[in-house]
C-alpha positions as CSV (number, residue, x, y, z in Angstrom):
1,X,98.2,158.7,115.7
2,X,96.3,158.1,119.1
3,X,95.2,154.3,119.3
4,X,91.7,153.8,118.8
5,X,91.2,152.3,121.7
6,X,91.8,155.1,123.8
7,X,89.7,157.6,122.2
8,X,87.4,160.2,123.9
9,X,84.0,160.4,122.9
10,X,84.9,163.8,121.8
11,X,87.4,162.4,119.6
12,X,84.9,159.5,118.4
13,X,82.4,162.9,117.6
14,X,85.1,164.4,115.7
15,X,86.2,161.3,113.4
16,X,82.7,161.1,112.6
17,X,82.1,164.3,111.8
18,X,85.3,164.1,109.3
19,X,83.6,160.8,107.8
20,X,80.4,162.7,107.0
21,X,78.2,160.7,109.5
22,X,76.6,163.2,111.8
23,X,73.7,161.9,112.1
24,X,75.5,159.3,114.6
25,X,77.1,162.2,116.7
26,X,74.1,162.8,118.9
27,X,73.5,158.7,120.1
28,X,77.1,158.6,119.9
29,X,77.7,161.2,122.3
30,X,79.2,159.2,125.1
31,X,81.1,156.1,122.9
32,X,84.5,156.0,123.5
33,X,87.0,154.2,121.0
34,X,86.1,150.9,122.6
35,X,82.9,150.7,122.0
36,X,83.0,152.2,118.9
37,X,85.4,149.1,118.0
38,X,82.5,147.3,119.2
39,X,80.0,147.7,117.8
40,X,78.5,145.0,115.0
41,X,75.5,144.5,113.0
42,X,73.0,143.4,115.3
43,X,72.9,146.8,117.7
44,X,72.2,148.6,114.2
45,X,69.1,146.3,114.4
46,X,67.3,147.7,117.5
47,X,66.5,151.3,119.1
48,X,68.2,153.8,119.1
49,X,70.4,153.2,116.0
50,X,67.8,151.5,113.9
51,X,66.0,154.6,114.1
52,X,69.5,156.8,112.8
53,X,70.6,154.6,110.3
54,X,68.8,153.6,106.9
55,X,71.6,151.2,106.0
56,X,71.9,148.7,109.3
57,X,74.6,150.8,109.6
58,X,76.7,149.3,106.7
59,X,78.6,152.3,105.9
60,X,79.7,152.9,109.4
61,X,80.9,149.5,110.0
62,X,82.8,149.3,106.6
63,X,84.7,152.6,108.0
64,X,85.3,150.9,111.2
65,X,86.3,148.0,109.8
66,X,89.3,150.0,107.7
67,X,89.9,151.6,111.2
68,X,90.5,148.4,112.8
69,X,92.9,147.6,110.0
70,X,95.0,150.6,110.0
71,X,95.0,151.1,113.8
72,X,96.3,147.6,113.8
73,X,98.8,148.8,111.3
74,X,100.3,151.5,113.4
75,X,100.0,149.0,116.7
76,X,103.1,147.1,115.1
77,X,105.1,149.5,113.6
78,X,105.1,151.1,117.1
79,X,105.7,147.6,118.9
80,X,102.3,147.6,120.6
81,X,100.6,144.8,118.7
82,X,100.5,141.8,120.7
83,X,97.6,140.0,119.6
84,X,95.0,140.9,122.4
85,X,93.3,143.3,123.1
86,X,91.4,143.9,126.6
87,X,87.5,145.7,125.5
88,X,85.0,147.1,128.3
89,X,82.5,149.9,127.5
90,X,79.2,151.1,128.8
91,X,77.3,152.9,126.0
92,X,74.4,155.3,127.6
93,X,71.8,156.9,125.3
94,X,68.7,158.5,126.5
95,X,67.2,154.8,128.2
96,X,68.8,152.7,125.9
97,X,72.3,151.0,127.2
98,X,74.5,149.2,125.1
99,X,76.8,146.9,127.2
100,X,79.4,144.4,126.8
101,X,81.9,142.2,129.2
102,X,85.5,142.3,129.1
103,X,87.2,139.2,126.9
104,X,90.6,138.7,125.1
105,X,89.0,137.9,121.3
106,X,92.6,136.7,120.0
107,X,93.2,139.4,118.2
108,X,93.7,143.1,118.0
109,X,91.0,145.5,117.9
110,X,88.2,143.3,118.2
111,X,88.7,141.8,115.7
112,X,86.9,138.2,115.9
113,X,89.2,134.7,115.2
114,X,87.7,131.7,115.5
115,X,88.7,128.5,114.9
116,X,87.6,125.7,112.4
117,X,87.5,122.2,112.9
118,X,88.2,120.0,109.4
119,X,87.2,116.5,110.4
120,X,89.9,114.5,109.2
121,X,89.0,110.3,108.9
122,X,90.7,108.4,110.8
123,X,93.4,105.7,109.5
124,X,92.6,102.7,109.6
125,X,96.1,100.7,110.2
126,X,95.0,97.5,109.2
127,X,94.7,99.2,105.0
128,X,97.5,101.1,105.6
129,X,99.4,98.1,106.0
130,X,97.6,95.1,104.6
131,X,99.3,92.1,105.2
132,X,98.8,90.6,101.9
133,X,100.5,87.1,102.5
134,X,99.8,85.9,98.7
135,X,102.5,88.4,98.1
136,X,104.6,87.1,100.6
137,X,104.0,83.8,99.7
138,X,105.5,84.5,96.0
139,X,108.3,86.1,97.2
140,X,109.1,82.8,99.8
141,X,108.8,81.3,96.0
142,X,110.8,83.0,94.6
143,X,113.8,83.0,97.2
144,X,113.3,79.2,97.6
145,X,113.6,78.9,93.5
146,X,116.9,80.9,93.4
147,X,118.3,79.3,96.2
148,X,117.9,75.6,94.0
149,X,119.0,77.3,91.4
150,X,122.0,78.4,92.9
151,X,123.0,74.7,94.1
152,X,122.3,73.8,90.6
153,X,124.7,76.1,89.1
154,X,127.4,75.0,92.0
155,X,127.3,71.2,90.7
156,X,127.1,72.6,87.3
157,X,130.7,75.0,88.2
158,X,132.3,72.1,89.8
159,X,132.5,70.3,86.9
160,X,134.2,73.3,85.6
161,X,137.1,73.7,88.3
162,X,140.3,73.0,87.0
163,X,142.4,70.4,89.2
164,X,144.7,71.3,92.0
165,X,147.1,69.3,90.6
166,X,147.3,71.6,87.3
167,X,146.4,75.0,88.4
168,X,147.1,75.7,91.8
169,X,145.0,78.2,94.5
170,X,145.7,81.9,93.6
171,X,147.9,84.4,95.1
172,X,146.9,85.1,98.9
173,X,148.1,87.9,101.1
174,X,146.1,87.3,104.0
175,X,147.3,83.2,103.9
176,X,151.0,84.3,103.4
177,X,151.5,85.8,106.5
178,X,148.7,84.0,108.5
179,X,148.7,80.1,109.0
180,X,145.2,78.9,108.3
181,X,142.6,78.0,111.2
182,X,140.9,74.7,110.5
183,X,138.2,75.2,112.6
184,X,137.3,78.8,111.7
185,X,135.1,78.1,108.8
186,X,133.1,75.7,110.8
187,X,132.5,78.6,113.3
188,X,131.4,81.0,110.8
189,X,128.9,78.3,110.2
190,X,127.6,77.9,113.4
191,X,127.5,82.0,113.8
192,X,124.9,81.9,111.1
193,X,123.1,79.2,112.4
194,X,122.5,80.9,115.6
195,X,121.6,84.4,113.4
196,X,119.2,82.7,111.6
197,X,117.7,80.7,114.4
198,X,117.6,84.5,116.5
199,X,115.8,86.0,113.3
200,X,112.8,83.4,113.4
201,X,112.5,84.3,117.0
202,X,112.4,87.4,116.7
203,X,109.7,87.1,113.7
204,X,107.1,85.7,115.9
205,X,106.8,88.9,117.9
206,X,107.1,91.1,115.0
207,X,103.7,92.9,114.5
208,X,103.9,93.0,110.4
209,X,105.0,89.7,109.5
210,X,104.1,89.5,106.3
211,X,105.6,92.8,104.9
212,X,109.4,92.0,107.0
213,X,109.1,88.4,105.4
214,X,108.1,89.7,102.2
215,X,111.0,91.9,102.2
216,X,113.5,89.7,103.1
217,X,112.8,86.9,101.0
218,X,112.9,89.1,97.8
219,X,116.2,90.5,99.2
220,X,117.9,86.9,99.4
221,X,116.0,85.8,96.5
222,X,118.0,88.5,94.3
223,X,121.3,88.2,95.9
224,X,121.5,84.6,95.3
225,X,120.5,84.9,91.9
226,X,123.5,87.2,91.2
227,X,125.5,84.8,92.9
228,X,124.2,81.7,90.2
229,X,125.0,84.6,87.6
230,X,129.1,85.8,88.9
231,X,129.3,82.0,89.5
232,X,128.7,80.9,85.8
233,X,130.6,83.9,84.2
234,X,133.7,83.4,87.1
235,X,135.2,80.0,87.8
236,X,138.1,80.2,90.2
237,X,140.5,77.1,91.3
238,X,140.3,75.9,94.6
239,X,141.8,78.3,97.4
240,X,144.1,76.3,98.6
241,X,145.6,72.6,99.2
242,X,143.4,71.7,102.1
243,X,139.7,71.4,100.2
244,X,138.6,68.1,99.3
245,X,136.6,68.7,96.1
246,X,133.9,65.5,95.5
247,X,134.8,64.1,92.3
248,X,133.7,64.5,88.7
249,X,130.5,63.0,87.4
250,X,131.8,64.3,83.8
251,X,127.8,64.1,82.8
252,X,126.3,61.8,85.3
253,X,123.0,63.7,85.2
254,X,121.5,61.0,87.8
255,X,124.5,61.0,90.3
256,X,124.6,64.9,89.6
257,X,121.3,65.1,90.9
258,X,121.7,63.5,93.5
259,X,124.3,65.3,94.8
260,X,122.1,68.6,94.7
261,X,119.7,67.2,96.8
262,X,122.0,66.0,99.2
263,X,123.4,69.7,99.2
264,X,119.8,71.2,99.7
265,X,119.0,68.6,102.5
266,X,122.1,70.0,104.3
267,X,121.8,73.4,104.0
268,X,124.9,73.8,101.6
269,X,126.6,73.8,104.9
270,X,129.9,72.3,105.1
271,X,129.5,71.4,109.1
272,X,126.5,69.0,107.7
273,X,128.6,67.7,105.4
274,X,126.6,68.6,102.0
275,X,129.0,71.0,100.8
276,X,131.7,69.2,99.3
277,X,131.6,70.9,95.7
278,X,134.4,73.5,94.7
279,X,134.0,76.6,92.5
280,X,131.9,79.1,94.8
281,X,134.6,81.2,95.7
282,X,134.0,84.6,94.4
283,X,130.3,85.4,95.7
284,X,129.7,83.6,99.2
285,X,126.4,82.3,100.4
286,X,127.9,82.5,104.1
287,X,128.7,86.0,104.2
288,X,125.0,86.7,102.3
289,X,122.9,85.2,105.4
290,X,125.4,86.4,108.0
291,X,124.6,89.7,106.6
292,X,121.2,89.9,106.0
293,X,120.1,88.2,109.2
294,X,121.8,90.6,111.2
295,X,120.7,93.3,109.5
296,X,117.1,92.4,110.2
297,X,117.6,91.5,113.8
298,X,119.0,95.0,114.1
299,X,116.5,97.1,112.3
300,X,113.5,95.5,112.6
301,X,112.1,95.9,116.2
């Protein structure tokens, strides 16, 4: 089939004449397939085809229409189709002129596309992510309570260890072929000094404060708590030889008090000298912080 486009007017007379609209053979005398592809509504309107058709030309645009469809039908199967379509005619009857300009449409055949616009509101960052520092404020709370708690229960399991002198420190493969470093704990305690002191930098320039804090204080908040929990359920002996557990208050609530605060003052860090308790072996506090703050330093830029 010969694309519409390049149709004679004889052959636009002829697939007229097959349609049964004759009456559009005569002011159709010299329309090519272009214009025919052209034509819309509004020239139905005015002189000469107002005067032909009794329809605004409904039925003839309905037919074209199914043209269009098909011819663009045939376009692809024969590789043609490529979504443009180049349309320039001069239609001359009696005085009357029908002419229109040259212009890619978008698609093929004259076929119209247009675009549409859905105004979409705007985000407004500020709700996405509300800062909501009451929330952070409970979870600060809340970390600060299980940290207490957790140098509560480490008083509470030193009571518990048994002594070195009738249970000694477990089986170690690491110490049995390694001689032990006296300074290395107190290094790991000034790593996580310096991590933690790095984090709070870094938190001043963060641009959602509150959500990052919020986050991190429910984090620690929950890990310590499991740690009060394995601590309670799991009391190990001493690790070795070398630590110099504080004595027994064997229920000296006053003096066991005390010795909490003293332990919260300094950080429960032994470099401070306020961790002097034995029994938190299996879940450490160290390796929680060193963790964490790195984490954060790392992923939240």
């Amino acid at each position: 089939m010969k694309e519409v486009i390049y149709w004679s007017p004889k052959e636009v007379a002829d697939w007229l004449t097959k349609r049964g609209l004759q009456e559009y053979s005569e002011t159709f005398k010299s329309l090519n397939g272009q214009g025919l592809l052209r034509l819309k509504e509004d020239d139905f309107r005015k002189p000469p085809l107002s005067r032909v058709s009794s329809d605004n030309g409904r039925q003839l645009l309905e037919m074209i229409e199914t043209l269009k469809i098909e011819n663009h039908i045939e376009e692809h199967k024969n590789g043609h189709a490529n979504g443009h379509i180049c349309i320039k005619d001069e239609i001359n009857s009696n005085d009357h002129s029908f002419t229109s300009k040259a212009k890619k449409n978008g698609m093929p055949n004259g076929v119209r596309k247009e675009m549409i616009k859905i105004p979409m509101p705007e985000v407004d960052r500020s709700q996405a992510f509300p800062n909501e520092w009451h929330k952070t404020l409970i979870a600060f709370l809340y970390a600060l309570c299980c940290f207490i708690l957790t140098t509560v229960m480490i008083s509470v399991v030193h009571e518990r260890v048994p002594e070195k002198t009738e249970e000694g420190p477990l089986p170690d493969v690491f110490f049995d072929h390694f001689d032990r470093v006296a300074w290395a704990f107190s290094i790991c305690e000034i790593n996580g000094m310096i991590l933690v002191a790095l984090w709070m930098l870094q938190w001043i320039f963060l641009k959602y404060k509150s959500i990052i804090s919020r986050r991190f204080f429910c984090i620690v908040g929950t890990l310590y708590l499991y740690r009060c929990i394995t601590m309670y359920v799991t009391t190990l002996p001493v690790p070795g030889m070398h630590f110099n557990c504080s004595p027994k208050l064997f229920g000296n609530t006053e003096a066991q008090l005390r010795r909490i605060l003293k332990m919260i003052a300094g950080g429960g860090l032994s470099i401070t000298g306020a961790h002097t308790m034995c029994g938190d072996y299996l879940y450490s506090g160290h390796t929680v912080m060193l963790t964490l703050t790195y984490m954060f330093i790392k992923e939240c830029k």
